[in-house]
C-alpha positions as CSV (number, residue, x, y, z in Angstrom):
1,X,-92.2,30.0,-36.0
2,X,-91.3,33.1,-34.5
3,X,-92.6,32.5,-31.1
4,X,-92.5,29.0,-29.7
5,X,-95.1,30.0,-27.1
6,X,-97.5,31.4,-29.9
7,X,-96.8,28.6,-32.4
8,X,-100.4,29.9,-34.6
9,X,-99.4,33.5,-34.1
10,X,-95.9,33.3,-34.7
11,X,-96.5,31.4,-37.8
12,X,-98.6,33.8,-39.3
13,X,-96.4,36.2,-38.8
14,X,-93.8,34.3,-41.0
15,X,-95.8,33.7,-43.8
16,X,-96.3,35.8,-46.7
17,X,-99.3,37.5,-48.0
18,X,-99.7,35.2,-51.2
19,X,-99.2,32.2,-48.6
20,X,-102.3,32.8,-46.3
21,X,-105.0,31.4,-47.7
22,X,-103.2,27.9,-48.5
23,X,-102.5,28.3,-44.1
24,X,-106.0,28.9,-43.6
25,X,-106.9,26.0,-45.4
26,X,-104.7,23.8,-43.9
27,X,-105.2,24.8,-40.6
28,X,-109.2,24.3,-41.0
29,X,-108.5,20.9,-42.4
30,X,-106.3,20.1,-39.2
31,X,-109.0,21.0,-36.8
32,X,-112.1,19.6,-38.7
33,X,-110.4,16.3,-38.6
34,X,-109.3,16.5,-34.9
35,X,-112.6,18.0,-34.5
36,X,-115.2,15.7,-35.8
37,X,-113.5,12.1,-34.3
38,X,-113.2,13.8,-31.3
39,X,-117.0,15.5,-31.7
40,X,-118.1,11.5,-32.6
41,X,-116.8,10.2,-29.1
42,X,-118.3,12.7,-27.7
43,X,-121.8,12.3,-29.5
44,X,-121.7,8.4,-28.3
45,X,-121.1,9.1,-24.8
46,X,-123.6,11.6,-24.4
47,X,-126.3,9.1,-26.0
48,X,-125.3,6.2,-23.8
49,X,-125.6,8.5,-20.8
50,X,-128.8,10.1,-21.8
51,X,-130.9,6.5,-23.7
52,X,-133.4,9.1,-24.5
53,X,-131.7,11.2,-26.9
54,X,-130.6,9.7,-30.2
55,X,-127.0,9.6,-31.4
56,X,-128.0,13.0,-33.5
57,X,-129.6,14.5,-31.5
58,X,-126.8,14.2,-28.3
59,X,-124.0,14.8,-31.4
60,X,-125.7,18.1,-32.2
61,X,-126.5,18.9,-28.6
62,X,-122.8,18.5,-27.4
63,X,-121.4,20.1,-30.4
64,X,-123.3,23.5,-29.8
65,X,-122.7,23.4,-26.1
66,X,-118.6,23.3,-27.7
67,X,-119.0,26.0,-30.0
68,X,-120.2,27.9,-27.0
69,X,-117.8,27.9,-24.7
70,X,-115.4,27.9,-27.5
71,X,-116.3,31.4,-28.3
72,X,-117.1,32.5,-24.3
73,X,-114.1,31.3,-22.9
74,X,-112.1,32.5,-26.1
75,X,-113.4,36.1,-26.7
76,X,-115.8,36.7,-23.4
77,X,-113.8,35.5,-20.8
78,X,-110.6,34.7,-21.8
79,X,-110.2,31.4,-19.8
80,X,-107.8,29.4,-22.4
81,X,-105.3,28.7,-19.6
82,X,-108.3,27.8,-17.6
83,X,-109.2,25.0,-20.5
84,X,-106.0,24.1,-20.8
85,X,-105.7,23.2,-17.1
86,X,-109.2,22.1,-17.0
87,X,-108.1,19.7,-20.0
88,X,-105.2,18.8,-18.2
89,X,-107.2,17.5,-14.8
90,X,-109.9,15.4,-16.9
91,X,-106.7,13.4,-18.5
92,X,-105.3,12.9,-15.1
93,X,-108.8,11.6,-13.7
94,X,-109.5,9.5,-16.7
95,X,-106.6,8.2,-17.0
96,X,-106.1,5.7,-14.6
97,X,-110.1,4.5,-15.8
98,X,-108.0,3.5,-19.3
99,X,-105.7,1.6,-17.3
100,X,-108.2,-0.4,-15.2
101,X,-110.0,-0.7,-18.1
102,X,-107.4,-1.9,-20.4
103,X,-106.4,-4.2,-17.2
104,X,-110.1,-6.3,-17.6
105,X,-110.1,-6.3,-21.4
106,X,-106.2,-8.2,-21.1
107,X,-108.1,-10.4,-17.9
108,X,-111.4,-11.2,-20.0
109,X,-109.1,-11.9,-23.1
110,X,-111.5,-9.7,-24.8
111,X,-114.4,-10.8,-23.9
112,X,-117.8,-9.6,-23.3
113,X,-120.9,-10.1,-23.1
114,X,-122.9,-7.5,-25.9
115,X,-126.5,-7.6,-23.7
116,X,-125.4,-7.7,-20.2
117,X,-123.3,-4.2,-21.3
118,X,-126.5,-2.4,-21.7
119,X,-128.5,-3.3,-18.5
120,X,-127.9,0.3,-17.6
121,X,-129.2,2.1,-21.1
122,X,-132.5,0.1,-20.8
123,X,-133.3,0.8,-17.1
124,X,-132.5,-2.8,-15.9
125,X,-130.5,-3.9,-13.2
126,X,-128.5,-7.4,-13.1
127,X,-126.7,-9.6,-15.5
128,X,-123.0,-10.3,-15.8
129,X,-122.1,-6.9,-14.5
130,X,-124.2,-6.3,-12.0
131,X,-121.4,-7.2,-9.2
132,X,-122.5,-5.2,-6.2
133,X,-125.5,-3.5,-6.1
134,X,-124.3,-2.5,-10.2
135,X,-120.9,-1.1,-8.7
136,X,-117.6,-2.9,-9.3
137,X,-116.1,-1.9,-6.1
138,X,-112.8,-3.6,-7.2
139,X,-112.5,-1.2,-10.1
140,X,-113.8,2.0,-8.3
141,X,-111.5,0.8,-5.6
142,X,-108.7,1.5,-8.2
143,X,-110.1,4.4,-9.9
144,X,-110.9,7.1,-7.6
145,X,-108.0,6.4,-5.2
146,X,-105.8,6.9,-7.9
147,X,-107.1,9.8,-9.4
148,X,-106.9,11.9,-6.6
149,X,-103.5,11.0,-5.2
150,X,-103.0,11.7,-9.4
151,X,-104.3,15.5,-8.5
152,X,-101.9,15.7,-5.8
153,X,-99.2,15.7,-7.9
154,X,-100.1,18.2,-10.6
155,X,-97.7,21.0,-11.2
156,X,-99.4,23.8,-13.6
157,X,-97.4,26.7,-12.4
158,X,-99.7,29.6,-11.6
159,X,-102.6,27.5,-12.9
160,X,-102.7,24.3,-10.7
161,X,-100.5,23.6,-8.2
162,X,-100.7,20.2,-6.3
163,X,-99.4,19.9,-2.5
164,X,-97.3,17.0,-3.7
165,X,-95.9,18.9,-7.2
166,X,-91.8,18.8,-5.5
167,X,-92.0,15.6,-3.7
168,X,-89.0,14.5,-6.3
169,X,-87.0,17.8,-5.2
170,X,-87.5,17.1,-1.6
171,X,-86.6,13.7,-1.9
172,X,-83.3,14.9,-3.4
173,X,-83.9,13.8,-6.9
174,X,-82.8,16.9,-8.9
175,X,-83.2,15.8,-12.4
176,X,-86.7,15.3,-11.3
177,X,-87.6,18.7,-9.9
178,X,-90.2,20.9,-11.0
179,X,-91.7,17.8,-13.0
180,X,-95.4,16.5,-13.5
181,X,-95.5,13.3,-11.6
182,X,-99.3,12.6,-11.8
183,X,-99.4,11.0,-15.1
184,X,-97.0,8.8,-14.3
185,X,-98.9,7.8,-10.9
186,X,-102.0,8.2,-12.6
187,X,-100.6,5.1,-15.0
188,X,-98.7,3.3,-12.3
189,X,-101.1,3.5,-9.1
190,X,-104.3,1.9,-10.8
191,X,-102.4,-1.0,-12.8
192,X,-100.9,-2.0,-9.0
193,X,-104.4,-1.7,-7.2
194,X,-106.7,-2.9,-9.8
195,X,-104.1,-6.4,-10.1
196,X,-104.2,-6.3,-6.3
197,X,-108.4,-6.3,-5.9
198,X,-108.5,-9.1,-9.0
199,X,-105.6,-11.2,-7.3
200,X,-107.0,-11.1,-3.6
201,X,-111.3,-11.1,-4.2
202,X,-111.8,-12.7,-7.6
203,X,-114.4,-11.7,-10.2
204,X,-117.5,-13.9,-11.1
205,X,-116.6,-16.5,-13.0
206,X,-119.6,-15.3,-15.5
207,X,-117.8,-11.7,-16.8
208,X,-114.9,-14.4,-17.7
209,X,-114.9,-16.0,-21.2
210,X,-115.2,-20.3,-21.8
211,X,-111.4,-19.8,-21.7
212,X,-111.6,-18.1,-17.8
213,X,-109.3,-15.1,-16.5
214,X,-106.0,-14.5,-18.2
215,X,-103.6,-14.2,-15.1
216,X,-106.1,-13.9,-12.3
217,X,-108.4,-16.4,-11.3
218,X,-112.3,-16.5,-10.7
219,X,-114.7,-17.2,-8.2
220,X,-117.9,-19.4,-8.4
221,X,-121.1,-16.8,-7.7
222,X,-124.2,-16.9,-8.9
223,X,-125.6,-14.9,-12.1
224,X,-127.6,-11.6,-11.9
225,X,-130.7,-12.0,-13.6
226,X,-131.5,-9.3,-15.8
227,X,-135.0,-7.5,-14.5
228,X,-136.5,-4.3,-14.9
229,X,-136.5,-2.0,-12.4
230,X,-140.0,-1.3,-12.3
231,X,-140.3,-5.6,-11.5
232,X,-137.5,-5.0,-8.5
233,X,-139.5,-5.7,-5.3
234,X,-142.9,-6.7,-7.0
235,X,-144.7,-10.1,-6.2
C-alpha cells in the first residue's frame, strides 16, 4: 500500500478502476466475518447479563447500539483514535481475567459444574460457586490488582499515557524504551497472584472434579445450597 499508516486508503489508491469492485467485495467479506463471531460473543454476554432478554433480542440490541457509535464516532465525532485507545484499555483490563480464568479451568482439569454456573441468571444464590457471599475473592484478588497496575503501564503516545510507560528507560534498559509493558504485566501479574491465593487459602473441595485440584490442593467446606433469593431470610 501506499501509506502504511492508511493501509485502506493507501490501498485504494493503488488499485485500478476495473479492480474496485472485486476490493469492495473482499473487504465486506473480511469484516462480515470478523463482524458477526465477534457480534455472537457479544449477543451471549449481553443475554447472560440481562436473563430477561433473549439471545435475539440482546444480539439485535447490541448490534444497533454498534452500528451507532460506528457511525457517531466515525463521521459525527471523529473519535477513532479514541476507540482505538478505548479498545486498547478493555484488552488490558480483560486480560489478566483470561489468565485467572484459564488458571481454574487447568486447576479444575476442566471441570464444572453446568447448574451451579447459572445460580446468578436464575436469581439464586449458593451452590459450588457461591464462595463468599457469591464473590471469589481469590480471583478478584488477582484480577483487579492486576489490571490497574496493567493501566499504569500503558504508553499510547498522545492518546494514553501511563505514569509507569518509561519505567524500562529509567531502569536503564534501552532496548526496552518507549515500549508497552502492560500486556506483558497484565499476562504475568495475575498468573503469579491467582497461583499465590490457590496455593496459600485453598478452594472448596466441591468446584474440584472426583479427580481433585491439578497442582493446588483443596480444602474441606461445606456446600452452598442453591436457594432463591426471595427464600433468603424466610422461616
Amino acid at each position: 500500500a501506499a501509506e502504511a499508516a492508511d493501509y485502506a486508503g493507501g490501498l485504494i489508491d493503488v488499485t485500478p478502476a476495473w479492480f474496485l469492485v472485486p476490493v469492495a467485495v473482499i473487504a465486506f467479506i473480511g469484516g462480515l466475518s470478523t463482524g458477526t463471531t465477534s457480534l455472537y460473543g457479544t449477543g451471549l454476554d449481553m443475554s447472560s447479563v440481562f436473563p430477561r432478554l433473549s439471545r435475539v433480542q440482546s444480539t439485535v440490541l447490541i448490534g444497533l447500539i454498534s452500528i451507532a457509535v460506528v457511525f457517531l464516532g466515525r463521521f459525527a465525532l471523529d473519535i477513532v483514535d479514541t476507540i482505538v485507545t478505548f479498545a486498547t484499555l478493555i484488552i488490558v483490563c480483560t486480560v489478566p481475567w483470561v489468565i485467572v480464568m484459564t488458571i481454574g479451568f487447568i486447576a479444575r482439569r476442566g471441570f464444572y459444574r453446568p447448574d451451579d454456573v447459572q445460580v446468578f441468571n436464575r436469581g439464586q444464590r449458593g451452590g459450588a460457586y457461591w464462595f463468599t457471599n457469591g464473590i471469589n475473592w481469590r480471583a478478584m484478588g488477582a484480577w483487579l490488582p492486576s489490571a490497574l497496575v496493567a493501566l499504569l503501564f500503558v504508553n499510547l503516545p498522545d492518546q494514553f499515557e501511563g505514569p509507569f510507560r518509561n519505567t524500562a528507560e529509567n531502569l536503564g534498559v534501552d532496548r526496552l524504551a518507549g515500549v508497552d509493558l502492560s500486556l506483558l504485566i497484565a499476562i504475568v501479574l495475575p498468573a503469579f497472584l491467582y497461583a499465590l491465593f490457590l496455593t496459600l487459602f485453598p478452594e472448596p473441595r466441591d468446584v474440584f472434579g472426583p479427580q481433585g485440584p491439578r497442582g493446588f490442593r483443596a480444602k474441606e467446606a461445606p456446600r452452598h445450597e442453591i436457594t432463591s433469593r426471595a427464600a433468603v431470610g424466610s422461616p
